[in-house]
VEXDO-926351 format. One record per residue (C-alpha): x, y, z; residue in three letters. Coordinates in nm, 2 decimals, decimal comma, always signed. Example, Ala and Ser with C-alpha at 12.3 -4.5 7.8 and 13.67 -1.06 7.14 Angstrom:
<recs>
+--------+--------+--------+------+
:     c1 :     c2 :     c3 : rest :
+--------+--------+--------+------+
:  +1,23 :  -0,45 :  +0,78 :  Ala :
:  +1,37 :  -0,11 :  +0,71 :  Ser :
+--------+--------+--------+------+
</recs>
This chain:
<recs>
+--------+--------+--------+------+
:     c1 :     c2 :     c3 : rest :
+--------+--------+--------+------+
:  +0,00 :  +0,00 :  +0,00 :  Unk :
:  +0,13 :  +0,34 :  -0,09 :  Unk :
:  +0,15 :  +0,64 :  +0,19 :  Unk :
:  -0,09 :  +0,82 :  -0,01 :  Unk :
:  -0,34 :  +0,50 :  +0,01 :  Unk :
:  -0,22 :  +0,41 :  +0,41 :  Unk :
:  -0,32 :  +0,80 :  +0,47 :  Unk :
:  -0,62 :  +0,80 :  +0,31 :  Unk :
:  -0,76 :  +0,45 :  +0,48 :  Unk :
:  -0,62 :  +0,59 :  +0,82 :  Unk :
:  -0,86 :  +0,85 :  +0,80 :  Unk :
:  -1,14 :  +0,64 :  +0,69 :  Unk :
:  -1,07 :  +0,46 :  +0,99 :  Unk :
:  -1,07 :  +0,76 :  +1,21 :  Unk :
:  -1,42 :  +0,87 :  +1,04 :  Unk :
:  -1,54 :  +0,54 :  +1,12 :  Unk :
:  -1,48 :  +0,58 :  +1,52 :  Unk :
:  -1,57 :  +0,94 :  +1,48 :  Unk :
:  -1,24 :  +1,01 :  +1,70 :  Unk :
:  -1,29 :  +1,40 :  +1,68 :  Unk :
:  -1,60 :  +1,32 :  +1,93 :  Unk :
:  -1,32 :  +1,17 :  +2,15 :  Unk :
:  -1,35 :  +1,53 :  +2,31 :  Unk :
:  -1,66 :  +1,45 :  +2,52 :  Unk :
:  -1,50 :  +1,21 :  +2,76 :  Unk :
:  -1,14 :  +1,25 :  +2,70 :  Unk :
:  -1,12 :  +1,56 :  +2,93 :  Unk :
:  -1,34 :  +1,40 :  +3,20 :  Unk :
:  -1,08 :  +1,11 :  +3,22 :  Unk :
:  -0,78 :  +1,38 :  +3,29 :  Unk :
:  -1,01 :  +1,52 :  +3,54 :  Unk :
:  -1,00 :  +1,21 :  +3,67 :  Unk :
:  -0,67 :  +1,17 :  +3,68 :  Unk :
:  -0,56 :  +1,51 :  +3,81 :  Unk :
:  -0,79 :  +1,42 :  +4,13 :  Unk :
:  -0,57 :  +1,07 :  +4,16 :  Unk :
:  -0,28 :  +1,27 :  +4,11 :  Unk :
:  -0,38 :  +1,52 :  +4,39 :  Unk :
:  -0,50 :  +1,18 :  +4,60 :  Unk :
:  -0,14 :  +0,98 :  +4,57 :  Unk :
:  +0,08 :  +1,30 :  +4,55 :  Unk :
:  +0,29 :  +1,18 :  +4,24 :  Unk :
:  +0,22 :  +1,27 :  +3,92 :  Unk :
:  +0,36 :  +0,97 :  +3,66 :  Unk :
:  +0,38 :  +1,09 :  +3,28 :  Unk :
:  +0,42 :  +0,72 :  +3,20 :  Unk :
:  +0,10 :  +0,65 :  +3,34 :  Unk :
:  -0,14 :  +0,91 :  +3,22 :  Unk :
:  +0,01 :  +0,81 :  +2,85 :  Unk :
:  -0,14 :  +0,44 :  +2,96 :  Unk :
:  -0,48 :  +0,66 :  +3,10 :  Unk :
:  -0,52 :  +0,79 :  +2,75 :  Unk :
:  -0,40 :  +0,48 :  +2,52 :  Unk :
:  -0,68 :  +0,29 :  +2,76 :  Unk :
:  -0,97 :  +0,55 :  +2,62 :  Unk :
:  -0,89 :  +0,58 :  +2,26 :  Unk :
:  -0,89 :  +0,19 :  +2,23 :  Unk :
:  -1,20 :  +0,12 :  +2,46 :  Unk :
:  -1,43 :  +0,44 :  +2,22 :  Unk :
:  -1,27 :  +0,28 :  +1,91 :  Unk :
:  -1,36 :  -0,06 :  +1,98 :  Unk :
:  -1,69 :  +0,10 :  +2,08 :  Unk :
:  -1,81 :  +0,29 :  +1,78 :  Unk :
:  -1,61 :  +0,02 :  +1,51 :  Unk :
:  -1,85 :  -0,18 :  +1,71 :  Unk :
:  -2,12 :  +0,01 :  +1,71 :  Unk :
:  -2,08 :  +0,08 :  +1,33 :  Unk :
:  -2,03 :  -0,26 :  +1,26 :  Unk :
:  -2,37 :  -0,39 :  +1,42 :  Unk :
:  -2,56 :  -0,11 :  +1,26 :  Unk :
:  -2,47 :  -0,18 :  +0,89 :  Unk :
:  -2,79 :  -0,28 :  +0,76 :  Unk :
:  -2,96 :  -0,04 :  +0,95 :  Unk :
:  -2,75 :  +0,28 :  +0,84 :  Unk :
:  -2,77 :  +0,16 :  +0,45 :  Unk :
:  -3,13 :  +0,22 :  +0,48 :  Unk :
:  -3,11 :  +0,60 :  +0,68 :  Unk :
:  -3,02 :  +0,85 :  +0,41 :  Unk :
:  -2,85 :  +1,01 :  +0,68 :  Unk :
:  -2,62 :  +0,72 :  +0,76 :  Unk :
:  -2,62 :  +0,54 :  +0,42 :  Unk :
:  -2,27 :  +0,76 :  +0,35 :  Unk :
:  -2,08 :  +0,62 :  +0,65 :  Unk :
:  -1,77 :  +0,39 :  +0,56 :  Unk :
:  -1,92 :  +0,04 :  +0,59 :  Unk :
:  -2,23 :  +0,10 :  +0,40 :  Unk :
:  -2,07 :  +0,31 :  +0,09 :  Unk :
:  -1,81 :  +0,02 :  +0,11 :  Unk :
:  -1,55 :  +0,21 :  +0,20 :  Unk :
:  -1,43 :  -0,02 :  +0,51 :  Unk :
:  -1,56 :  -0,40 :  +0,46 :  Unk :
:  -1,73 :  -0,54 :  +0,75 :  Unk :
:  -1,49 :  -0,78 :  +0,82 :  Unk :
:  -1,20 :  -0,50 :  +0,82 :  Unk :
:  -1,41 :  -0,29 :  +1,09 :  Unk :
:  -1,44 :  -0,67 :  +1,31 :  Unk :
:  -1,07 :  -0,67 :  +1,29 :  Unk :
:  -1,06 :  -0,34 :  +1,37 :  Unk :
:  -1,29 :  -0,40 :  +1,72 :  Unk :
:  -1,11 :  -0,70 :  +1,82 :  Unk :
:  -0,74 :  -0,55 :  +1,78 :  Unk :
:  -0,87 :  -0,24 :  +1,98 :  Unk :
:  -1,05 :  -0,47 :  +2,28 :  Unk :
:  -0,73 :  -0,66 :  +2,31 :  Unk :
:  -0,49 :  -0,34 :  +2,30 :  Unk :
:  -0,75 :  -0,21 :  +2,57 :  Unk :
:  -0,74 :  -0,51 :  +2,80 :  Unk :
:  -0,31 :  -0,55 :  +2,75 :  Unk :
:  -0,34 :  -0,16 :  +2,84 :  Unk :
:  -0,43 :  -0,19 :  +3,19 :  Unk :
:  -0,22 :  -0,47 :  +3,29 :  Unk :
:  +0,03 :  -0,21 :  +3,29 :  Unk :
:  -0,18 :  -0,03 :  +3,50 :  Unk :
:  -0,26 :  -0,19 :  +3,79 :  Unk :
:  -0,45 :  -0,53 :  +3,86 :  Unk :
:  -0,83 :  -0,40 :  +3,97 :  Unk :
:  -0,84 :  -0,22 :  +3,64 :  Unk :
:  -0,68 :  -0,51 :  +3,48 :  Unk :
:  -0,99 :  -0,74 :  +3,62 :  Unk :
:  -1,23 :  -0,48 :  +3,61 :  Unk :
:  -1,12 :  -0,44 :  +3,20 :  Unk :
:  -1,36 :  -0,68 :  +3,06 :  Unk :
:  -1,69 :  -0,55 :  +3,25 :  Unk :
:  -1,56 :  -0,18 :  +3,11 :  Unk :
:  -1,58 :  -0,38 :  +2,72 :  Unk :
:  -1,90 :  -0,54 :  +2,80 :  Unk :
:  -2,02 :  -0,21 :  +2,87 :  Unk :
:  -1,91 :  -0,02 :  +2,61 :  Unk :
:  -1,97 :  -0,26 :  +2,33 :  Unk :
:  -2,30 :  -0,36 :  +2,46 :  Unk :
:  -2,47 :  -0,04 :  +2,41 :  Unk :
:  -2,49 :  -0,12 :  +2,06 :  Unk :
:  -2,75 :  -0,40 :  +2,12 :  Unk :
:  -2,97 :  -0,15 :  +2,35 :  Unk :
:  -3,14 :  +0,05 :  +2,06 :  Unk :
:  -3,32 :  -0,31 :  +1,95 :  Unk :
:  -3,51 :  -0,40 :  +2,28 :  Unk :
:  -3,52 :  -0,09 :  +2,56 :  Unk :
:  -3,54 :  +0,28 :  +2,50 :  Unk :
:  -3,31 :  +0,32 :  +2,81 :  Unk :
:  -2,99 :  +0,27 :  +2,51 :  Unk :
:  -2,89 :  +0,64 :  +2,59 :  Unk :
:  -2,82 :  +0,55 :  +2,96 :  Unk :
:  -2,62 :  +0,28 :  +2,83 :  Unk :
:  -2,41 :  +0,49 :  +2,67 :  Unk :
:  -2,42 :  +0,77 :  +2,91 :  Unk :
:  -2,29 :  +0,50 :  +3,13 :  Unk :
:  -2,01 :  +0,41 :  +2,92 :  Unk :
:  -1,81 :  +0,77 :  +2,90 :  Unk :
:  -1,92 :  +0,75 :  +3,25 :  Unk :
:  -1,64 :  +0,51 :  +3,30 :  Unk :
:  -1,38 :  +0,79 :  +3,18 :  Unk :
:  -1,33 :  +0,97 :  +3,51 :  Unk :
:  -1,41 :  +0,70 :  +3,75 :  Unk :
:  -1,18 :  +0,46 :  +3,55 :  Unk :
:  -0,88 :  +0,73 :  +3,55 :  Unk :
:  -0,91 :  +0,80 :  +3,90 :  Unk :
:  -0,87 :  +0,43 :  +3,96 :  Unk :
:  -0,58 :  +0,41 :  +3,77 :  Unk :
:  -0,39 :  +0,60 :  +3,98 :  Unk :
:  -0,50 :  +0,55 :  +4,29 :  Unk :
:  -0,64 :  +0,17 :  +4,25 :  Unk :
:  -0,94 :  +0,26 :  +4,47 :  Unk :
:  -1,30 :  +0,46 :  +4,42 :  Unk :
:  -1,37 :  +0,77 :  +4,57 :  Unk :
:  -1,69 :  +0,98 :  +4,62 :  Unk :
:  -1,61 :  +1,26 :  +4,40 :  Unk :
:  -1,47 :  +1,05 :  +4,11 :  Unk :
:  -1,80 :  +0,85 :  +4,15 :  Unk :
:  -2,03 :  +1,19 :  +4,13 :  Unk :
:  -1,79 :  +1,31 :  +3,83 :  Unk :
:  -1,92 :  +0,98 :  +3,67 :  Unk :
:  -2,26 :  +1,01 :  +3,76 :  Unk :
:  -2,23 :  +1,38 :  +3,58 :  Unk :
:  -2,10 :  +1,26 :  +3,28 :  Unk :
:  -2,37 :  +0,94 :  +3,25 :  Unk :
:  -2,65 :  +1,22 :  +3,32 :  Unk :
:  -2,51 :  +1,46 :  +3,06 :  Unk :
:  -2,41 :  +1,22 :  +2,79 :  Unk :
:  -2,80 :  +1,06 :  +2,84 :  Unk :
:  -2,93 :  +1,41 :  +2,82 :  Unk :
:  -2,77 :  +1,51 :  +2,49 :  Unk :
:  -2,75 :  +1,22 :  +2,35 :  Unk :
:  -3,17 :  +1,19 :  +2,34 :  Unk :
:  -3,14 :  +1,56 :  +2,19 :  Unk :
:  -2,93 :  +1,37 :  +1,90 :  Unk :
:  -3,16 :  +1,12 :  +1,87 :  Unk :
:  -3,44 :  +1,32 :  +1,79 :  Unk :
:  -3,32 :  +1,38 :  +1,42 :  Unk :
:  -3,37 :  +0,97 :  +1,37 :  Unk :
:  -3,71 :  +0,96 :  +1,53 :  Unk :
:  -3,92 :  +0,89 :  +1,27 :  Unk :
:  -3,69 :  +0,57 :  +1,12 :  Unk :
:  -3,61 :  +0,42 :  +1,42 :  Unk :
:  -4,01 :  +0,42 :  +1,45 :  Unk :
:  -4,03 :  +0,27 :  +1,16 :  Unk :
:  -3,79 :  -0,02 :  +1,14 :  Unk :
:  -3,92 :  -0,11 :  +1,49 :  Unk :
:  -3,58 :  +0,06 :  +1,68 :  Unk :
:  -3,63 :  +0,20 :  +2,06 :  Unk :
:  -3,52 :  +0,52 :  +2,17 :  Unk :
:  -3,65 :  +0,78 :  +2,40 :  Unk :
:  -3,80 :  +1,01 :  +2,11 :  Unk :
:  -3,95 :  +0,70 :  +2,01 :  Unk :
:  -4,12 :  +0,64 :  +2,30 :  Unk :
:  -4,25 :  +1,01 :  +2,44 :  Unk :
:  -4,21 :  +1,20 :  +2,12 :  Unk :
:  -4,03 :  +1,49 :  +2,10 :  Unk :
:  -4,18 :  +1,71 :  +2,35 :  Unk :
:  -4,18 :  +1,46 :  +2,60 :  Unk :
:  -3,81 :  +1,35 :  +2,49 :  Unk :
:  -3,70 :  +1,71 :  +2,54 :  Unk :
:  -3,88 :  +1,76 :  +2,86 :  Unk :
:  -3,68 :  +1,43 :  +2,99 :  Unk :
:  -3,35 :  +1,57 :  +2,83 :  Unk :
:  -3,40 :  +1,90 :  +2,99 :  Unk :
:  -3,44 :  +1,72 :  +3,34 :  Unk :
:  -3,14 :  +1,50 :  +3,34 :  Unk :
:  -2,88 :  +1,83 :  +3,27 :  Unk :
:  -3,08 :  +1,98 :  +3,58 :  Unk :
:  -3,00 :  +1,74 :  +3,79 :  Unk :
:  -2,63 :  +1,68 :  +3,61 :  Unk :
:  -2,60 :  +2,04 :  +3,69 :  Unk :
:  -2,67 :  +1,94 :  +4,05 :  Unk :
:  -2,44 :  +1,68 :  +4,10 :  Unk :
:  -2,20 :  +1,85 :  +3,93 :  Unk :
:  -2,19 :  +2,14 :  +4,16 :  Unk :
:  -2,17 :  +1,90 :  +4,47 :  Unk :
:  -1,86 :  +1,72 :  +4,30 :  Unk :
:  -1,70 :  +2,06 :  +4,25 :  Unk :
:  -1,80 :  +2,17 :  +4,61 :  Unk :
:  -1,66 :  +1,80 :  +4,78 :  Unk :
:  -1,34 :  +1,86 :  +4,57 :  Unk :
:  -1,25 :  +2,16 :  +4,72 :  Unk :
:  -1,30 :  +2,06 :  +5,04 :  Unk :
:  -1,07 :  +1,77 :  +4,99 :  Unk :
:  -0,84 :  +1,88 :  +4,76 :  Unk :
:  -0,65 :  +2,23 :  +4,91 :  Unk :
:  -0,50 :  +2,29 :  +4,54 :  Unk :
:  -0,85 :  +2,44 :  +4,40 :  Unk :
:  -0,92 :  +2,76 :  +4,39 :  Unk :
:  -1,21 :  +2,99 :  +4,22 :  Unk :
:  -1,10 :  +2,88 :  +3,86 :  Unk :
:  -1,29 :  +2,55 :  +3,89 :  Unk :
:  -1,56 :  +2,69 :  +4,01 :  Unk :
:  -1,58 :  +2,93 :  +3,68 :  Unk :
:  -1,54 :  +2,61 :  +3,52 :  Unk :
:  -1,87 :  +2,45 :  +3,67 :  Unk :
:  -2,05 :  +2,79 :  +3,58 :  Unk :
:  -1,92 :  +2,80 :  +3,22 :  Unk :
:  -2,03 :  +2,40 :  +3,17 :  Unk :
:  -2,39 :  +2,48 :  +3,31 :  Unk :
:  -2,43 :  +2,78 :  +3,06 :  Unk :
:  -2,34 :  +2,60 :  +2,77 :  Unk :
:  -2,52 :  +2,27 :  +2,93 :  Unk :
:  -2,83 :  +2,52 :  +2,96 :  Unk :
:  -2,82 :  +2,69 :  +2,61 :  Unk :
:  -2,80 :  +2,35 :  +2,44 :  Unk :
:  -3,16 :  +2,36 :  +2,50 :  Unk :
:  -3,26 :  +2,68 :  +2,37 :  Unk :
:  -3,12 :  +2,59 :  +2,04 :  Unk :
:  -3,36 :  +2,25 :  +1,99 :  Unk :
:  -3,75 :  +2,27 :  +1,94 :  Unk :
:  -3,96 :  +2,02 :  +1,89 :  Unk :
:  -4,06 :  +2,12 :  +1,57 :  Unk :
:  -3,72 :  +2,30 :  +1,49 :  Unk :
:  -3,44 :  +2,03 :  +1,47 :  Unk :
:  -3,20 :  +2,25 :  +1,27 :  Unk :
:  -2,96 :  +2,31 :  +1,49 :  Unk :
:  -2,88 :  +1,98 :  +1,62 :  Unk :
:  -2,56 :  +1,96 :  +1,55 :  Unk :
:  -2,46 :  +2,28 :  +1,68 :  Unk :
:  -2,62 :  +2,19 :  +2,01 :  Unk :
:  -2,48 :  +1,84 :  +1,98 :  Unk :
:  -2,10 :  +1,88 :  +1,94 :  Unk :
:  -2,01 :  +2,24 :  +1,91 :  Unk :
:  -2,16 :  +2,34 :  +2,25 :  Unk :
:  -2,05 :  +1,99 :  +2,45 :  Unk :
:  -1,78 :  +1,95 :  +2,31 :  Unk :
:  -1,70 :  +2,34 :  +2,42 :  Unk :
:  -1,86 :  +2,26 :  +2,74 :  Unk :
:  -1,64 :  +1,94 :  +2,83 :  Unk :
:  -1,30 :  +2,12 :  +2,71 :  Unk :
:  -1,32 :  +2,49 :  +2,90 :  Unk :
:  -1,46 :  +2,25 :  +3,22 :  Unk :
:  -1,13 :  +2,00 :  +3,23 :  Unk :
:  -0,91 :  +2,29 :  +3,07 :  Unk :
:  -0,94 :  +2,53 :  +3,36 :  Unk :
:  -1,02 :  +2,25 :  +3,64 :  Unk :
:  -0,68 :  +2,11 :  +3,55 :  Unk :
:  -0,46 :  +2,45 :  +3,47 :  Unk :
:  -0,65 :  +2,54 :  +3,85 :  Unk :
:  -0,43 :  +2,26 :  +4,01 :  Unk :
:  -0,14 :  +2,28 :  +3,81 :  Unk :
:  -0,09 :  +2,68 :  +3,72 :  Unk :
+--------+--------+--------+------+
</recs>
């Protein structure tokens, strides 16, 4: 294969994970890991490369995965028929490969850890790959996957420290509330086929008032829970100052404007609301929680 070809199908691959949406979770698992590092007192370079090899195999694994179940359903979605395993452009079997090479790169991963996350690696697959099953029999699939970035904070924090804690548990329980919450907003754009071909979703099943209404609640209560975290932290953790809580303000405006940009009968803006303003939302909250500890 020629560089030009190798360059082109590495970013056919990196299409087909979506890894720019990496930017959701990725700087909830260095929060994570700067609250470990504040916990044990060393900071270890080698290990927060292993932190961040762990969560771009585990999400690619995930969405190969995910695009690999969903074949014959995103040929049929005019607004998925152009992805790469439907317009041929990555063979089924090649994106397989592709899942099984990233689960086992995962699981090697945290050996070098440390051994809880080293046993705890296969229930962290089973999540994340399951969630790709949950759209065909419960409308509950955007928990699932709420629950699965969920594992970025809690999961870092256990790498460093090889034990929970309360705040690295409520940082989790943030991210599985937002990631739900959005991710229902997103799902609002496929109502009307997943209806139709029989898939469950929470549009699906209230319509997209009531799925709104339920979106709107969960990033109330995230908000919530996300203030406690940010409160407990502070308390335990001498090294913050009032940076993180401009942080928490700065995610709950963008968490709150989301909203105002989605109607029920005015999906236009989806996208916007969907990665511009989360991802902006998950990068300025890490971004100055973090340059708060270290700056």
């Amino acid at each position: 294969m020629s560089v030009i070809g190798f360059g082109q199908q590495f970013k056919s691959y990196l299409s087909l994970v979506k890894f720019s949406h990496t930017i959701f979770a990725l700087p909830f698992a260095l929060v994570g890991f700067t609250l470990g590092t504040l916990e044990t007192g060393v900071f270890n370079s080698q290990l927060l490369l292993l932190v961040i090899l762990c969560m771009v195999f585990a999400r690619s694994a995930a969405m190969a995965f995910n695009r690999y179940l969903d074949r014959d359903i995103d040929v049929q979605n005019p607004r998925t028929k152009v992805r790469e395993i439907p317009a041929g452009v990555i063979s089924a079997r090649s994106a397989l490969y592709f899942v099984i090479g990233n689960s086992l790169l995962f699981w090697l991963t945290t050996w070098f850890i440390n051994p809880l996350c080293f046993a705890l690696a296969p229930v962290a697959l089973l999540v994340v790959l399951g969630y790709s099953y949950t759209k065909r029999f419960t409308s509950w699939c955007h928990f699932v996957l709420g629950l699965g970035l969920a594992l970025a904070p809690v999961g870092a924090f256990l790498a460093v420290t090889g034990y929970f804690s309360v705040v690295s548990v409520l940082y989790g329980a943030v991210v599985l509330l937002w990631v739900s919450g959005f991710d229902i907003i997103y799902a609002l754009q496929d109502r009307d086929f997943d209806e139709g071909l029989g898939l469950q979703s929470i549009p699906v099943a209230l319509g997209r008032v009531g799925a709104l209404r339920l979106s709107n609640g969960l990033h109330m209560v995230c908000g919530l829970l996300l203030l406690c975290a940010v409160y407990l932290q502070g308390g335990s953790y001498h090294a913050f100052d009032w940076l993180h809580w401009l942080a928490a303000a700065i995610f709950l405006l963008l968490l709150g404007y989301q909203h105002t940009l989605v109607k029920p009968d005015d999906l236009s803006k989806i996208n916007i609301a969907f990665f511009t303003t989360n991802g902006l939302a998950s990068l300025v909250f890490g971004g100055l929680l973090i340059l708060d500890v270290w700056v």
